[in-house]
Every structure is written in C-alpha cells, then in structure tokens.
PyMOL Python script that loads the backbone (N, CA, C, O; Angstrom):
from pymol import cmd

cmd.read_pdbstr("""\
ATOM      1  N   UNK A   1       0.548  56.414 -12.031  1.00  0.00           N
ATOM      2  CA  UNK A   1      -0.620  55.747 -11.525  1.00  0.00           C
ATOM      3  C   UNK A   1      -0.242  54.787 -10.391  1.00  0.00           C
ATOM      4  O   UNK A   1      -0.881  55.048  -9.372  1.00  0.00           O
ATOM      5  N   UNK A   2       0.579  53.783 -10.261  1.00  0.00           N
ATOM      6  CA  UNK A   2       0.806  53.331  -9.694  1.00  0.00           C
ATOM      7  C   UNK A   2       2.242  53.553  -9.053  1.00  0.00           C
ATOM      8  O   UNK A   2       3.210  54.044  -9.635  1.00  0.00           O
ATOM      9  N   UNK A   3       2.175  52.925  -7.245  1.00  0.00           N
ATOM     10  CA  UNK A   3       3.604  53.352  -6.604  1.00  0.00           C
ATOM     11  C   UNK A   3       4.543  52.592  -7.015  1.00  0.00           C
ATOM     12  O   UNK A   3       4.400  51.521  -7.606  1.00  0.00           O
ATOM     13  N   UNK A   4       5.312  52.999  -6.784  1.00  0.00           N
ATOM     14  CA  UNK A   4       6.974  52.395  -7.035  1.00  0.00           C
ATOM     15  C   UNK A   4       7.877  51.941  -5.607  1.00  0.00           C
ATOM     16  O   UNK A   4       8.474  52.724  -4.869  1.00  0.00           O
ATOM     17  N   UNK A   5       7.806  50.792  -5.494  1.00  0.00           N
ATOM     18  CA  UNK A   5       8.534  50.096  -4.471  1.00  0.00           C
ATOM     19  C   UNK A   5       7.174  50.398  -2.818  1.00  0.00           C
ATOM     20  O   UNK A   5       7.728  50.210  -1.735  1.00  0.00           O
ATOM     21  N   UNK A   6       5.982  50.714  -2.746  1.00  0.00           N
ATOM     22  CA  UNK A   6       5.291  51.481  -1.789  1.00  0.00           C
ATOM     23  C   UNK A   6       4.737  50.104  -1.284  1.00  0.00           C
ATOM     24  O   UNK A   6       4.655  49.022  -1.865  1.00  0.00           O
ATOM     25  N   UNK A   7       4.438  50.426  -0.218  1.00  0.00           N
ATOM     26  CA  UNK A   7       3.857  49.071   0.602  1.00  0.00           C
ATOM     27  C   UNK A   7       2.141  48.690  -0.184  1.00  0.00           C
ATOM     28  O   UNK A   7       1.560  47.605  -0.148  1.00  0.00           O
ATOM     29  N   UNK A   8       1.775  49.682  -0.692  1.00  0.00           N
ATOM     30  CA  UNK A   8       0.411  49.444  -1.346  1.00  0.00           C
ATOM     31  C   UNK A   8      -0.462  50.051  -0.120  1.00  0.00           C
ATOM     32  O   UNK A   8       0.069  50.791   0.708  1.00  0.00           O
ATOM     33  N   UNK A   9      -2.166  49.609  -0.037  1.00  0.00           N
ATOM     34  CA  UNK A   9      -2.812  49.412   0.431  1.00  0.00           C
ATOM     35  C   UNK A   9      -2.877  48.001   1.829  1.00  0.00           C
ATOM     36  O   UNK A   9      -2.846  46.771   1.846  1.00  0.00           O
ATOM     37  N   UNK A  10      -2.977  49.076   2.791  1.00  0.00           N
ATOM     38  CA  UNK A  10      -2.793  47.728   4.011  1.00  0.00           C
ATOM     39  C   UNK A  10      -3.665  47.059   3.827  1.00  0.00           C
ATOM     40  O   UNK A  10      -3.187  45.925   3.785  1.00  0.00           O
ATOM     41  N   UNK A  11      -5.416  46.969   3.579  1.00  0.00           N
ATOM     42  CA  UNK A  11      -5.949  46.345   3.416  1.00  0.00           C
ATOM     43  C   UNK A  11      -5.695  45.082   2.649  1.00  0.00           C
ATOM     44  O   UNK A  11      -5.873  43.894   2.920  1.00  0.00           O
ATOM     45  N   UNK A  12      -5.171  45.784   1.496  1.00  0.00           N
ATOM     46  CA  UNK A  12      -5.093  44.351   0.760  1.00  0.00           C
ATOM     47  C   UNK A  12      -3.900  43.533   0.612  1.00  0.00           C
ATOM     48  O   UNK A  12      -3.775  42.435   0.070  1.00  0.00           O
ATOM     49  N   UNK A  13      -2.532  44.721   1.546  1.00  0.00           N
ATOM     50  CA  UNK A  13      -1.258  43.662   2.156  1.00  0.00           C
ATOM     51  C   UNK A  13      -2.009  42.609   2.994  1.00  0.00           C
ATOM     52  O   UNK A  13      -1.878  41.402   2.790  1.00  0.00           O
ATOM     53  N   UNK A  14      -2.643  43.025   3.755  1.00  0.00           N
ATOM     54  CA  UNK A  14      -3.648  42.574   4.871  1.00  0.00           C
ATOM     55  C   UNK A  14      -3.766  41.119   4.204  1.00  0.00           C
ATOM     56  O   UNK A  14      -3.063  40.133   4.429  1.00  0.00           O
ATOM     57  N   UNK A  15      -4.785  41.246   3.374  1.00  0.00           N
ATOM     58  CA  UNK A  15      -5.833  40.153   2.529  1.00  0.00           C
ATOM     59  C   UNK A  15      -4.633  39.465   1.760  1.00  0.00           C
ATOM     60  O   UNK A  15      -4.738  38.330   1.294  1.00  0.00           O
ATOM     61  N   UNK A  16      -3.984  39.896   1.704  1.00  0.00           N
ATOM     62  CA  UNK A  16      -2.175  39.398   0.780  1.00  0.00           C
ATOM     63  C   UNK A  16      -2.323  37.992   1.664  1.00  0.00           C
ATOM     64  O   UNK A  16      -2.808  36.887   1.421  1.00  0.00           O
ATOM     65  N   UNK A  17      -1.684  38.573   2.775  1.00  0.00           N
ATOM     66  CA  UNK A  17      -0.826  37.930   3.760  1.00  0.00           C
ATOM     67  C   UNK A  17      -1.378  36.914   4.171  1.00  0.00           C
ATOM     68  O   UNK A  17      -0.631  35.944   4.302  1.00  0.00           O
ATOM     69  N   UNK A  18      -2.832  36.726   4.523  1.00  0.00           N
ATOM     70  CA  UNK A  18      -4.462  35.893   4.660  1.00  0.00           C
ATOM     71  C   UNK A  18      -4.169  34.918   3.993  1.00  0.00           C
ATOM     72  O   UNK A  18      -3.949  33.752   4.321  1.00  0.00           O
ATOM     73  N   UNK A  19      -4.169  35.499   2.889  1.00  0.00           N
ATOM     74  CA  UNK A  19      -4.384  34.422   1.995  1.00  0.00           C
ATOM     75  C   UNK A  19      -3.100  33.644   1.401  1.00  0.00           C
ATOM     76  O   UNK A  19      -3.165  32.691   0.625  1.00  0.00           O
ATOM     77  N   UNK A  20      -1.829  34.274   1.951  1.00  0.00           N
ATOM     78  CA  UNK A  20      -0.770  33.143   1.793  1.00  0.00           C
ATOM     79  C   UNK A  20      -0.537  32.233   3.118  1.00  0.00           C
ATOM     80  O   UNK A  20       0.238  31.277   3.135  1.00  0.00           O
ATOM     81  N   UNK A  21      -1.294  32.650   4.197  1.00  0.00           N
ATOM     82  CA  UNK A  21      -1.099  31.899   5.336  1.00  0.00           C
ATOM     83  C   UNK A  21      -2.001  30.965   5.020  1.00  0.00           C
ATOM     84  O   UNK A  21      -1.494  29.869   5.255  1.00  0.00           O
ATOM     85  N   UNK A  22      -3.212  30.842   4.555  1.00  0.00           N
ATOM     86  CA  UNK A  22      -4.037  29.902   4.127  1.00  0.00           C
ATOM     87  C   UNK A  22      -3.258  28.929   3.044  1.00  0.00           C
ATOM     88  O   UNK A  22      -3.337  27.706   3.154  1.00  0.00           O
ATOM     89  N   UNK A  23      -2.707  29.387   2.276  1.00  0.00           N
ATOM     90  CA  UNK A  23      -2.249  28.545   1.140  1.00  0.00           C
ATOM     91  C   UNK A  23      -1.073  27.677   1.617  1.00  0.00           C
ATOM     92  O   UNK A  23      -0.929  26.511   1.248  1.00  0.00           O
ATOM     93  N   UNK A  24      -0.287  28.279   2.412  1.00  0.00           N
ATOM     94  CA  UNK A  24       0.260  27.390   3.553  1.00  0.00           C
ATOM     95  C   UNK A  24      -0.070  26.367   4.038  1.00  0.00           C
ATOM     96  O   UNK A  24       0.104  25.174   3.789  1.00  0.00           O
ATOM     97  N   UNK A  25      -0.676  27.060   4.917  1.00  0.00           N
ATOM     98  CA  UNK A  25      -1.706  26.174   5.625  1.00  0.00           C
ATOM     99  C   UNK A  25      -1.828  24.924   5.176  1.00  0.00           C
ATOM    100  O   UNK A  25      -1.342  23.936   5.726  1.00  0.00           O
ATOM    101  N   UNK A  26      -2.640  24.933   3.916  1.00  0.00           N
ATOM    102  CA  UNK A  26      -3.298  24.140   2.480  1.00  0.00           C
ATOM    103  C   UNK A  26      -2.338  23.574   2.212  1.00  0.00           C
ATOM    104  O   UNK A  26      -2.455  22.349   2.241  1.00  0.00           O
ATOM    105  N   UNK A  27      -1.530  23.902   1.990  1.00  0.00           N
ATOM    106  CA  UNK A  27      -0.019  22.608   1.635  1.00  0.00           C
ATOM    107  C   UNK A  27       0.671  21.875   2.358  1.00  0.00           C
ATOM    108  O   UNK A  27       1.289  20.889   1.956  1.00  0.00           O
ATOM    109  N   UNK A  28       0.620  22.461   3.993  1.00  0.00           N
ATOM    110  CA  UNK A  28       1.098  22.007   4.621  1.00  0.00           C
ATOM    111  C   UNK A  28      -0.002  20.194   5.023  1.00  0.00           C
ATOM    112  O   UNK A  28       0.557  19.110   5.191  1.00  0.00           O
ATOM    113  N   UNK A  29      -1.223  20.364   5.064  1.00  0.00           N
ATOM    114  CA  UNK A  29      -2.112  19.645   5.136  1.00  0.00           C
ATOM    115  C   UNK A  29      -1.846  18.608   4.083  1.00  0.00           C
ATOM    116  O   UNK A  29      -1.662  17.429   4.387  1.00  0.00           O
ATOM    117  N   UNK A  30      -1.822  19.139   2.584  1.00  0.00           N
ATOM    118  CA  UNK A  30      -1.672  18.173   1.887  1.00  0.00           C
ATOM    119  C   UNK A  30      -0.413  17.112   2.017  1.00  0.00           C
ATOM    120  O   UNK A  30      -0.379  15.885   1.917  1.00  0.00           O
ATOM    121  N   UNK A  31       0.564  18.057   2.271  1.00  0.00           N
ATOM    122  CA  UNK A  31       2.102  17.161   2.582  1.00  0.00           C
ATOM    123  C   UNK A  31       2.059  16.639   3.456  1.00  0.00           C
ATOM    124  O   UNK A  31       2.718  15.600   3.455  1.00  0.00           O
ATOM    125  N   UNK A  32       1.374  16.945   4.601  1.00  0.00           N
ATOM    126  CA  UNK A  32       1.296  15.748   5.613  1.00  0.00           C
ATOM    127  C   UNK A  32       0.044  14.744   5.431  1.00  0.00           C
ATOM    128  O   UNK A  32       0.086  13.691   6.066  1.00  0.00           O
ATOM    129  N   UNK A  33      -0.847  14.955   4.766  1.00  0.00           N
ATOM    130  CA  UNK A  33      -1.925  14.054   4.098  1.00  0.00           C
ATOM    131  C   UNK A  33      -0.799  12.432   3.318  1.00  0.00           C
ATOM    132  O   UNK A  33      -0.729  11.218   3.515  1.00  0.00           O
ATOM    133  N   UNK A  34      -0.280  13.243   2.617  1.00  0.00           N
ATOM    134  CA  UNK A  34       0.530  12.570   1.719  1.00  0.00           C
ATOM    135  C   UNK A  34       1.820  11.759   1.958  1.00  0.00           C
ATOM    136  O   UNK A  34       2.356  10.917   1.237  1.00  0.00           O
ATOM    137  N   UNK A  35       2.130  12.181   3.018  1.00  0.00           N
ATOM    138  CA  UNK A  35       3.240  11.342   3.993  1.00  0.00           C
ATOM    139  C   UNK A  35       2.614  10.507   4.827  1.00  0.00           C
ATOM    140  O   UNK A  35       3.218   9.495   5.185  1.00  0.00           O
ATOM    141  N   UNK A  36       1.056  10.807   5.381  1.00  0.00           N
ATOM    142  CA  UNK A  36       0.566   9.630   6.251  1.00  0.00           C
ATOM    143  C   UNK A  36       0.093   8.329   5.018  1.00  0.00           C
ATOM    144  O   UNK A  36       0.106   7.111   5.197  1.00  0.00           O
ATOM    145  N   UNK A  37      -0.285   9.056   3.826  1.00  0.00           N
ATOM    146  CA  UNK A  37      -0.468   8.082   2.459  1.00  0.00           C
ATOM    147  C   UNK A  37       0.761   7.295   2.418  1.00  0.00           C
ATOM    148  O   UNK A  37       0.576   6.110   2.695  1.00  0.00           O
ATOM    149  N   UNK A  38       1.512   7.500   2.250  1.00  0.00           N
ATOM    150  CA  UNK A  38       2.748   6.992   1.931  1.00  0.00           C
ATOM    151  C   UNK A  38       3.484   5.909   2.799  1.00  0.00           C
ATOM    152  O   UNK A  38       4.147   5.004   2.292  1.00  0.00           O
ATOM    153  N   UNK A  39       3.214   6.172   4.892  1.00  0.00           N
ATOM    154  CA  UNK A  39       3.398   5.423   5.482  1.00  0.00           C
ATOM    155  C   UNK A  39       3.133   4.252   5.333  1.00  0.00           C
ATOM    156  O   UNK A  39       3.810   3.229   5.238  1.00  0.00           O
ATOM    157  N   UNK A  40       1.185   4.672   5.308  1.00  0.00           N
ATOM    158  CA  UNK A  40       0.208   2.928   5.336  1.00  0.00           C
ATOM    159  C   UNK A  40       0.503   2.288   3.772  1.00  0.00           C
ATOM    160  O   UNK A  40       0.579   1.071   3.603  1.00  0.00           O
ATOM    161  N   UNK A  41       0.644   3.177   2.762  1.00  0.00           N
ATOM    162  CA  UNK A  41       1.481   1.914   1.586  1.00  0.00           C
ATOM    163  C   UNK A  41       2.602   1.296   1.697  1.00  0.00           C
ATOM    164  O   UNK A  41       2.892   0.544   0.767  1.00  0.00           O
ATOM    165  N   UNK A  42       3.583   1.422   2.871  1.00  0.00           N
ATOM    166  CA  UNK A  42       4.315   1.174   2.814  1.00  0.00           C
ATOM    167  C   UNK A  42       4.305  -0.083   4.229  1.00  0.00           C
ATOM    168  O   UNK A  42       4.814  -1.198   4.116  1.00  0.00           O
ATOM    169  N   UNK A  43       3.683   0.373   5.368  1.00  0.00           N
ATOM    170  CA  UNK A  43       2.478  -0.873   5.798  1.00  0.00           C
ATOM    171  C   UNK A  43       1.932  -2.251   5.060  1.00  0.00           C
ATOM    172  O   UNK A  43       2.143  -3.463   5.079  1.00  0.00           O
ATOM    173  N   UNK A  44       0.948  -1.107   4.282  1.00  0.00           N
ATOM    174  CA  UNK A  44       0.297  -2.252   3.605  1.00  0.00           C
ATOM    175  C   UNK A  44       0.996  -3.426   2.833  1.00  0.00           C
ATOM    176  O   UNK A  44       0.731  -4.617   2.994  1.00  0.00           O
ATOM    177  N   UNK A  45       1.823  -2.969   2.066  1.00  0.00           N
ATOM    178  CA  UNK A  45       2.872  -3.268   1.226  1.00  0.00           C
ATOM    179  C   UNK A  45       3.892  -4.869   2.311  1.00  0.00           C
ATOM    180  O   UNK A  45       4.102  -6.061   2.086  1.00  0.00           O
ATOM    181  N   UNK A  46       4.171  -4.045   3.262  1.00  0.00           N
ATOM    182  CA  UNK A  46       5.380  -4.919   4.528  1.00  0.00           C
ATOM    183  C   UNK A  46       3.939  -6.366   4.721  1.00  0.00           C
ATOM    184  O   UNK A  46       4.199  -7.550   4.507  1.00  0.00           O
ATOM    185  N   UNK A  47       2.801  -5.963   5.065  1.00  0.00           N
ATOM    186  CA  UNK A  47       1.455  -6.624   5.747  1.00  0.00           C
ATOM    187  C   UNK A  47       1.339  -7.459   4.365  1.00  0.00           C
ATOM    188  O   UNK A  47       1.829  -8.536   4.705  1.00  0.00           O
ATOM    189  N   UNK A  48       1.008  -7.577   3.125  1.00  0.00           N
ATOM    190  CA  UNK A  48       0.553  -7.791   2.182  1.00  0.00           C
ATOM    191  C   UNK A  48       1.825  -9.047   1.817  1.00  0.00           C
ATOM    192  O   UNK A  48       1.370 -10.190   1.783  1.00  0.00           O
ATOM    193  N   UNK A  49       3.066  -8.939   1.599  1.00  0.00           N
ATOM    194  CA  UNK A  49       4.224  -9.527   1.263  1.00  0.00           C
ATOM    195  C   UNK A  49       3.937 -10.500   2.310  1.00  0.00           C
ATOM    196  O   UNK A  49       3.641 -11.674   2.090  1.00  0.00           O
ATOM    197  N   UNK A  50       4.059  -9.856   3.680  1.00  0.00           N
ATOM    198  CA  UNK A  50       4.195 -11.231   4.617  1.00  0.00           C
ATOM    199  C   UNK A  50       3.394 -12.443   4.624  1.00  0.00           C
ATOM    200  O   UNK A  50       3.799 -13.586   4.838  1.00  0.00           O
ATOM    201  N   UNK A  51       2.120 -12.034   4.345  1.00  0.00           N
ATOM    202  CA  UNK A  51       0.839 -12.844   3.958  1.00  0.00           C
ATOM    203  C   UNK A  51       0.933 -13.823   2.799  1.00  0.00           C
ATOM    204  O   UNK A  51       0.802 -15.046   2.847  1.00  0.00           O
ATOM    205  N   UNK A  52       1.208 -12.973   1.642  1.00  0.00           N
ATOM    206  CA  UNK A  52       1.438 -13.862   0.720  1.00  0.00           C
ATOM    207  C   UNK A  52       2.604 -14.984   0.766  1.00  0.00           C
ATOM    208  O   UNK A  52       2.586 -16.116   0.283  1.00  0.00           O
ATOM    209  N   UNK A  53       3.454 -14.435   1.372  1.00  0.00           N
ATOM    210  CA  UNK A  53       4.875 -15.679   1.672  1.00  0.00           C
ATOM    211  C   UNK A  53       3.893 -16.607   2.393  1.00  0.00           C
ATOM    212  O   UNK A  53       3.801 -17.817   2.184  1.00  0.00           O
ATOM    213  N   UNK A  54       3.194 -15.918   3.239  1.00  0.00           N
ATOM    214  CA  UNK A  54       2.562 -17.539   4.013  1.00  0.00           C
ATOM    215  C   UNK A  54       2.097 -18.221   3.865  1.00  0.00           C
ATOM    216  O   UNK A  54       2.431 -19.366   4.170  1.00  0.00           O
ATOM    217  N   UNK A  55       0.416 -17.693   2.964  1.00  0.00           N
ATOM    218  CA  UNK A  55      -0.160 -18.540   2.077  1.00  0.00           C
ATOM    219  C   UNK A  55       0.874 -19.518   0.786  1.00  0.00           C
ATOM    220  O   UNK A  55       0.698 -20.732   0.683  1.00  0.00           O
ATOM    221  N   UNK A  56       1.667 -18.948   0.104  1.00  0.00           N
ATOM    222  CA  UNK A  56       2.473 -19.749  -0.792  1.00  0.00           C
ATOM    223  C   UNK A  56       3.150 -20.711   0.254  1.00  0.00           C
ATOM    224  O   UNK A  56       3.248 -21.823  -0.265  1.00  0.00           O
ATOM    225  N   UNK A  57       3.547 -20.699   1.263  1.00  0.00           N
ATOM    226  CA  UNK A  57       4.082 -21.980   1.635  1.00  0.00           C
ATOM    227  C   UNK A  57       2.953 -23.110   2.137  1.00  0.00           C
ATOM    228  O   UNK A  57       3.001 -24.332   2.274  1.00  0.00           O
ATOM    229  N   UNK A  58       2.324 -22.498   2.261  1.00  0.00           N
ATOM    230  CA  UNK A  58       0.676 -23.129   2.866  1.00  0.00           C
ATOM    231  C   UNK A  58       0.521 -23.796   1.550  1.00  0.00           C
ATOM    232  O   UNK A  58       0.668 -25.018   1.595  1.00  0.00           O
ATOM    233  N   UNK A  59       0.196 -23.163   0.118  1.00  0.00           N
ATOM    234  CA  UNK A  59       0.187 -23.702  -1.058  1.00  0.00           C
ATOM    235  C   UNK A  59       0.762 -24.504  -1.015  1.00  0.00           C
ATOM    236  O   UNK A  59       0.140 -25.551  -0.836  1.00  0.00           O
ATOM    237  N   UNK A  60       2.770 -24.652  -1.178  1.00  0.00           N
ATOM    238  CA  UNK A  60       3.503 -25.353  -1.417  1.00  0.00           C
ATOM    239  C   UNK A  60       3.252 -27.128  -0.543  1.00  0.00           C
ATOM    240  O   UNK A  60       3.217 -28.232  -1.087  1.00  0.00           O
ATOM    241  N   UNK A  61       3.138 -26.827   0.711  1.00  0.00           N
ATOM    242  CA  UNK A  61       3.038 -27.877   0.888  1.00  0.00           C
ATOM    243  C   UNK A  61       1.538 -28.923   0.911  1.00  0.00           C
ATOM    244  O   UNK A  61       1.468 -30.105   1.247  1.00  0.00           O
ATOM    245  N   UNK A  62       0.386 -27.970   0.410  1.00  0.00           N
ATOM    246  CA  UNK A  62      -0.846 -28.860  -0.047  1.00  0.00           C
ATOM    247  C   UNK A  62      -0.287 -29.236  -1.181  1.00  0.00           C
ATOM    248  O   UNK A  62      -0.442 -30.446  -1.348  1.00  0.00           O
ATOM    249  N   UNK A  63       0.351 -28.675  -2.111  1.00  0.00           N
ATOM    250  CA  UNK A  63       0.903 -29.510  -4.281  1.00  0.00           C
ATOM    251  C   UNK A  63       1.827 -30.621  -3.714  1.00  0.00           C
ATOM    252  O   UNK A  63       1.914 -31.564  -4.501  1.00  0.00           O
ATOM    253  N   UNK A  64       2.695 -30.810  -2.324  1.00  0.00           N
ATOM    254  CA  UNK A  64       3.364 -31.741  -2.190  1.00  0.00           C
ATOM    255  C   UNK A  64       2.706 -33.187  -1.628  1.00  0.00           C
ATOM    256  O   UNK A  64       2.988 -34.351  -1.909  1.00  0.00           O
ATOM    257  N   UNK A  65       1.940 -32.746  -0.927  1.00  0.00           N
ATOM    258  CA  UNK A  65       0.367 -33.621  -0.186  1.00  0.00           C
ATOM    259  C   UNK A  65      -0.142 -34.056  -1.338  1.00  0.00           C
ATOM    260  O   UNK A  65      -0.240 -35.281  -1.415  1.00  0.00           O
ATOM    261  N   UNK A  66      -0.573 -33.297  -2.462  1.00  0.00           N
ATOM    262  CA  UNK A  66      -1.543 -33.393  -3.399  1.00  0.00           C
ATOM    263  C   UNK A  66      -0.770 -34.660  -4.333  1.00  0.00           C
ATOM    264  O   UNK A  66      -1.338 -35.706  -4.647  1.00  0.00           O
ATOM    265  N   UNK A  67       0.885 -34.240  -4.749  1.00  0.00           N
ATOM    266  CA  UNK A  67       1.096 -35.127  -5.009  1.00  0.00           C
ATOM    267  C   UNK A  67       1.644 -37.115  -4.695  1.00  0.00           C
ATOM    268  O   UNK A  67       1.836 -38.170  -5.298  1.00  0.00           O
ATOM    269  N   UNK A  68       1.660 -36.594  -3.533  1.00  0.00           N
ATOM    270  CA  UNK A  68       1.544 -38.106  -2.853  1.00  0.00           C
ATOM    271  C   UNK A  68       0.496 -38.577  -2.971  1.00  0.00           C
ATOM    272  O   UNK A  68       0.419 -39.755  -3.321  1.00  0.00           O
ATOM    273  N   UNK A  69      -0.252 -38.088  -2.809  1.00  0.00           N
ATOM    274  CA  UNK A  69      -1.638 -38.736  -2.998  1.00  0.00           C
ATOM    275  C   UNK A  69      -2.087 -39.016  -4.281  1.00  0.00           C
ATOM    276  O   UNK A  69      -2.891 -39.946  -4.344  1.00  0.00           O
ATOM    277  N   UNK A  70      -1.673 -38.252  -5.733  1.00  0.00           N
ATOM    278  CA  UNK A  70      -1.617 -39.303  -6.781  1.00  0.00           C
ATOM    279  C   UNK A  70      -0.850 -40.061  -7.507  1.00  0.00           C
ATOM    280  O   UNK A  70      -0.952 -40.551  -8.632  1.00  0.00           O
ATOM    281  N   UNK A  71       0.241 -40.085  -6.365  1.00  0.00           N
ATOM    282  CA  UNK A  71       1.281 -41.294  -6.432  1.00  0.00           C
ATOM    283  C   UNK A  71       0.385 -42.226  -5.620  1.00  0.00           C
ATOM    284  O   UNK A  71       0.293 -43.220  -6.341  1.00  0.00           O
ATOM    285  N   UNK A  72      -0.403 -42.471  -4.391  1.00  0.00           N
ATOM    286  CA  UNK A  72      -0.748 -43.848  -4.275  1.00  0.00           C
ATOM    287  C   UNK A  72      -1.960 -44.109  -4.983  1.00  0.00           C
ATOM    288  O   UNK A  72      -2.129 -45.318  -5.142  1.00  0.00           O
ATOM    289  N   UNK A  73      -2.986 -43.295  -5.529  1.00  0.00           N
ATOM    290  CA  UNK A  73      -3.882 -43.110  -6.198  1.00  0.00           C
ATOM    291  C   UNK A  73      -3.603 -43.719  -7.589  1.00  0.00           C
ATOM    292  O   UNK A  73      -4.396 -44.367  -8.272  1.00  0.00           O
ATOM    293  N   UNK A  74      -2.395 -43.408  -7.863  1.00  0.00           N
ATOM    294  CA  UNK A  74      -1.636 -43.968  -9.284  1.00  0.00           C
ATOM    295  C   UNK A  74      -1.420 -45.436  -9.137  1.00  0.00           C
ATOM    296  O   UNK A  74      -2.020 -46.266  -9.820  1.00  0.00           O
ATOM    297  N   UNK A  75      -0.198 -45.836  -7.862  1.00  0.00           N
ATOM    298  CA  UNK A  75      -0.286 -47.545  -8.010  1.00  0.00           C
ATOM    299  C   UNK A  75      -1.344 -48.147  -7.305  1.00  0.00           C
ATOM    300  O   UNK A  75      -1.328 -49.375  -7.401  1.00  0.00           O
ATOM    301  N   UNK A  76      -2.435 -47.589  -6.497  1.00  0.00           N
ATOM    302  CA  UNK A  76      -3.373 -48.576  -6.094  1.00  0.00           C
ATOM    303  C   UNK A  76      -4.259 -48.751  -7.610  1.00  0.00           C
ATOM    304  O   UNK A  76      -4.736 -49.876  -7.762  1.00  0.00           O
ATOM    305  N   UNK A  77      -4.451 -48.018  -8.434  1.00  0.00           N
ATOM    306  CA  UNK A  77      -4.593 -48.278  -9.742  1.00  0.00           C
ATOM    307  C   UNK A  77      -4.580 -49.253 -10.713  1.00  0.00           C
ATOM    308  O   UNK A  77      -5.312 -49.670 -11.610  1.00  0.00           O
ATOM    309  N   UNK A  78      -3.058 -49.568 -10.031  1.00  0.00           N
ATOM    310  CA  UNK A  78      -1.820 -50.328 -11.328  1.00  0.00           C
ATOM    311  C   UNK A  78      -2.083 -51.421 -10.565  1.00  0.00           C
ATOM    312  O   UNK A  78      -2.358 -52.506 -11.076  1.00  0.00           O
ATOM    313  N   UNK A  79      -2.004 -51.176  -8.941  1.00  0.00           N
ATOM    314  CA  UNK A  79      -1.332 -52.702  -8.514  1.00  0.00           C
ATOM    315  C   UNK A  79      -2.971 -52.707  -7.369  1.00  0.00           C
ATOM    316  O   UNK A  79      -2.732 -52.277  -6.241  1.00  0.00           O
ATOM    317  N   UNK A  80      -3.944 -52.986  -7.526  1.00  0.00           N
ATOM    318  CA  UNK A  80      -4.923 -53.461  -6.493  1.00  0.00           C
ATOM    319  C   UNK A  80      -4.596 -54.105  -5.359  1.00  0.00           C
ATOM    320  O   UNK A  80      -5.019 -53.875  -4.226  1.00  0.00           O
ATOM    321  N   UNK A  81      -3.606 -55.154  -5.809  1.00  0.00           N
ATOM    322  CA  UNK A  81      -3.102 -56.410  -4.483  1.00  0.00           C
ATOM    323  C   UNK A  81      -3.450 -55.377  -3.129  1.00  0.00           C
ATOM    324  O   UNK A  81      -4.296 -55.305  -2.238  1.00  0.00           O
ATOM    325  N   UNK A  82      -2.136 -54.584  -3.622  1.00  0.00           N
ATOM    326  CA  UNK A  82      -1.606 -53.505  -2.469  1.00  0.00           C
ATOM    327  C   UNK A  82      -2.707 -53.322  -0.894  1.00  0.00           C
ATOM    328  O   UNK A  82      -2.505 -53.047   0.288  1.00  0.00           O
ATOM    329  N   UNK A  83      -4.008 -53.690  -1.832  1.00  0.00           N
ATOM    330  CA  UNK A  83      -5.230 -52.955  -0.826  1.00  0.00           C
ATOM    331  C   UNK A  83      -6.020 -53.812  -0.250  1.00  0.00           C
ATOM    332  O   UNK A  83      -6.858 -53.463   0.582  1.00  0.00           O
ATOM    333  N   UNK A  84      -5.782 -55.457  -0.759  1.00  0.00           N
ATOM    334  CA  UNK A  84      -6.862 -56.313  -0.340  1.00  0.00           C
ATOM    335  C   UNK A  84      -5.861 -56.965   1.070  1.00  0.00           C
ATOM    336  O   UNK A  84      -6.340 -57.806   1.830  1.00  0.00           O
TER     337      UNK A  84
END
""", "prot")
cmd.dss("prot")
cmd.show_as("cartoon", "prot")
cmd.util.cbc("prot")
cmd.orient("prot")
C-alpha cells in the first residue's frame, strides 16, 4: 500500500515544505520576540536600580534632616532659654 523510501505525492511534499517554512518562520518571530523581551528587562531592570539608588539617597539624607530637627525640637523643649 504504501511506498518505500518514494518521494510521495508532490502535492503534499509541496504542502510539507509550506508548512515547515511557516513554522519557521513562527519561531523565528517568537525568538526574536523574546530576545527583544529580554533586552528591555534588562533596560528596565539597569533604569529601575538607578532610580531607586537615587531616591534612597534622597531618602537618606531627608532621615538625617529629619533628625536634626528633633534634636533641636528636643532641647528647645528641655531648655526654652535657648529661644527667648
């Protein structure tokens, strides 16, 4: 019934071949989909770190502000003189 080692039907070598160039195709899209994914996380990631270092030092030095200020907040408290 069936050939042995025979090229088959061209038509559907034909439609074979179609449809592995498509599936190609299709992967090739996704892998480069997935490598441009991969760039901008890795962007985002570099963008995101730098930011946050900045804001935390931005933080750091308002808690150092913050606390001077209830150090004199503390002895104008204790000691009034200080202010008249």
């Amino acid at each position: 019934m069936g050939r042995g080692g025979g090229m088959g039907n061209p038509v559907n070598v034909g439609i074979a071949v179609q449809a592995d160039w498509e599936n190609r195709e299709f992967i090739s899209n996704i892998s480069l989909n997935v490598r441009r994914l991969f760039d901008f996380l890795l962007r985002f990631e570099a963008t995101t770190k730098s930011k946050l270092a900045s804001l935390n030092e931005k933080l750091d030095i308002l808690e150092r502000k913050l606390e001077v200020l209830e150090v004199q907040v503390s002895s104008a408290t204790t000691n009034p003189s200080v202010f008249n």
